[in-house]
N, C-alpha and C positions, 0 to 999 in steps of 0.2 A: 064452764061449758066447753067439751073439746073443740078444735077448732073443724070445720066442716072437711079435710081431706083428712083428719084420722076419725072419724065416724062413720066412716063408709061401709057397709057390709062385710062383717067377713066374710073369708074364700076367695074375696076378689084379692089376684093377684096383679103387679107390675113389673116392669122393671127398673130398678134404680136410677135413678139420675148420676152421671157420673160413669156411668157403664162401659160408654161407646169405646173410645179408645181401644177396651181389650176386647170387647162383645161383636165389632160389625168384621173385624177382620178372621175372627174364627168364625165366625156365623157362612160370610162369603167363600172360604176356602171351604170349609164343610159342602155347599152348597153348588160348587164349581166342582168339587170332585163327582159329589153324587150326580151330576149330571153326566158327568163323561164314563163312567162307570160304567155303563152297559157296552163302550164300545172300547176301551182298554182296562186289564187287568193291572195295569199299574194303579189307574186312578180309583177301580177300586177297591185295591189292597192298600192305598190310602182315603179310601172314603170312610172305611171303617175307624178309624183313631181322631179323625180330623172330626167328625160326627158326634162322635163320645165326648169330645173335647168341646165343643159346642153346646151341645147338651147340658155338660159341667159348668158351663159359663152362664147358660141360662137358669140355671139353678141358683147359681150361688148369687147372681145379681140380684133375684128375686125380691119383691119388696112388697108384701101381702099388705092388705088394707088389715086395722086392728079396731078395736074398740076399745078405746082407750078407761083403763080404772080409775076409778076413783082412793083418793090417798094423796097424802102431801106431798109424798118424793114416792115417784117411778120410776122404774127402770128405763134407763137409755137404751142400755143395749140388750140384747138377746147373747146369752152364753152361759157359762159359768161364774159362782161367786167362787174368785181365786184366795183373797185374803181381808180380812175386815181389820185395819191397823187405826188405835188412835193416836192422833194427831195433839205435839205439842200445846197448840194451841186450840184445844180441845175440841176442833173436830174430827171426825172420821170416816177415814179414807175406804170405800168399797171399791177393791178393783172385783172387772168381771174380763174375764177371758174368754175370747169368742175364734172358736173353730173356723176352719173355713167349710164345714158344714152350714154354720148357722148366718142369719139374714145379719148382713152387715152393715143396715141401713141404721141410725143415731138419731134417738130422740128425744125434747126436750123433757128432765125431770121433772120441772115444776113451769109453770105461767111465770112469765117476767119480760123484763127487758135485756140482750143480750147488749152487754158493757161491753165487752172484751172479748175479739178471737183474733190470736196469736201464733203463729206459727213461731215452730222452734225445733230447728235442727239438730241432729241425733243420727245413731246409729241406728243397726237393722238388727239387734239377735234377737232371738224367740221371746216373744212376749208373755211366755209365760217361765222367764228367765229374770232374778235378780236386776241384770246387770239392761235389764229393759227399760231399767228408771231415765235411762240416760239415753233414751231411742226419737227418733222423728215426733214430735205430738204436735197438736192443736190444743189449747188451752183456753177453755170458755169459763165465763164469768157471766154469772144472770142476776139480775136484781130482782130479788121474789119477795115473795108475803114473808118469809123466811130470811132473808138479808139476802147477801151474797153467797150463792151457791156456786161454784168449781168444777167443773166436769175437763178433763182430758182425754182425747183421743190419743191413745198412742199406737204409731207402725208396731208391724211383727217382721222378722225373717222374709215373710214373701210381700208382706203388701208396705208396697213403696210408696205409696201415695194416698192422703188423706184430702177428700174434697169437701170443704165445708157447702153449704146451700144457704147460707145468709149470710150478712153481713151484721157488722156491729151497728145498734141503735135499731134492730129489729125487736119487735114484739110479739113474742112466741106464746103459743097456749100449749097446755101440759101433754106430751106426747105427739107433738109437731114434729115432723122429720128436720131434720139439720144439717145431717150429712152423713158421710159412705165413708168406711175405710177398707181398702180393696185387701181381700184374704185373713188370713188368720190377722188376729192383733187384740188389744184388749183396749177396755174402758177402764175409767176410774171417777168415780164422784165423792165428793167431799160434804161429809152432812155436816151441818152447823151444832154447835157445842148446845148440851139440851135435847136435841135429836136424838132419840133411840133405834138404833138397827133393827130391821126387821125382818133380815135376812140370814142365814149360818155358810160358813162354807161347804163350798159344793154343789150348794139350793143351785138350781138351773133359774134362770128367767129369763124372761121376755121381754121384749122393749114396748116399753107404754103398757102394759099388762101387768106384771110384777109389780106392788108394792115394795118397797128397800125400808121404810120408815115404820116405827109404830105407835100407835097412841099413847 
C-alpha cells in the first residue's frame, strides 16, 4: 500500500524539500526589484530577468503529488532511460538522466528498509558523460522483498548538491520521496539478477509512475 504522501491527488503541486538555499534568495531579489520598479528604471530593467529567474526556480523545484504504480521496481526518478548495462554480477544497471527540465525530486523503487546511504565524493562533468561514473553520488541500498536493491544519485555539471530526506534504518514504502538532486544529473538503479528490464532506451519515465521491471 503506498505510503499516504505519495497518494495524494494529482495536480497537487509543492515545492521540494531542500529547495531554500537557491529558491528564497531569487524569490526575494525578484520581489524587491518588482517593487521598486515603478519608481526607478534601473530596478525594472532588472525586474525583468530576476523575475524570469525566479520563476525558473519555481519550476524546477517543483514536486507534484503522484500516484504511485503498481509493479515490483519503479521508477526513482523522472527523466530519460540513458543506457541499460548488465552487471558482472548479474545484475543490471538502469541509468536515467534527468534534465533540468524535469522534477528532480528521488523516489523509493521498491518497499524496504534503507541499509545504507553513503556519500561519495566525485567530480562535476555532465552526467550524461562517460566520465560521470567518477562524479559526486549518494549511494542507497534497500532491503526489499527482492534482496538488496542499489540505487545512486549522481551530481551533473550544474547540480552540486545531493540532499538525501532519510536517514539509514528508515522504512520506506514504494515511491516514497528520498531526496532532491539540485539541476541536471542522473540516477541509476541496479535490478537484481532474475529481474527482467522493462524499460528500452530512450522510454521517458517518471518517478513512482514508470514501471523499470517486468513479469
Amino acid at each position: 500500500m503506498p505510503h499516504s504522501q505519495t497518494s495524494a491527488p494529482r495536480g497537487r503541486v509543492r515545492l521540494a524539500r531542500g529547495a531554500s538555499p537557491w529558491l528564497l534568495p531569487t524569490v526575494a531579489t525578484a520581489a524587491l526589484s518588482l517593487a521598486r520598479a515603478r519608481r526607478s528604471r534601473r530596478a525594472a530593467a532588472i525586474a525583468v530577468p530576476t523575475t524570469a529567474l525566479a520563476a525558473g526556480m519555481l519550476w524546477f523545484f517543483r514536486d507534484p503529488e503522484r500516484e504511485i504504480a503498481q509493479g515490483r521496481v519503479i521508477s526513482p526518478a523522472d527523466g530519460v532511460v540513458q543506457s541499460i548495462m548488465p552487471w558482472k554480477d548479474g545484475r543490471t544497471r538502469v541509468a536515467i538522466f534527468m534534465s533540468p527540465l524535469n522534477v528532480h525530486v528521488n523516489r523509493a523503487p521498491l518497499a524496504g528498509t534503507v541499509t545504507s546511504v553513503e556519500h561519495v565524493p566525485g567530480g562535476f562533468v555532465p552526467a550524461f558523460n562517460k566520465e560521470s561514473e567518477n562524479n559526486e553520488r549518494v549511494v542507497w541500498h534497500f532491503d526489499t522483498e527482492l534482496g538488496d536493491i542499489e540505487m545512486i544519485q549522481i551530481a551533473g555539471a550544474v547540480a552540486r548538491r545531493i540532499v538525501p530526506y532519510i536517514p539509514r534504518g528508515t522504512k520506506v514504502e514504494q515511491g516514497e520521496r528520498i531526496g532532491l538532486i539540485r539541476f541536471g544529473s542522473r540516477v541509476d538503479i541496479y535490478l537484481p539478477e532474475g529481474v527482467e528490464v522493462g524499460v528500452e532506451v530512450g522510454q521517458v519515465t517518471t518517478a513512482g509512475v514508470t514501471r523499470i521491471d517486468r513479469d
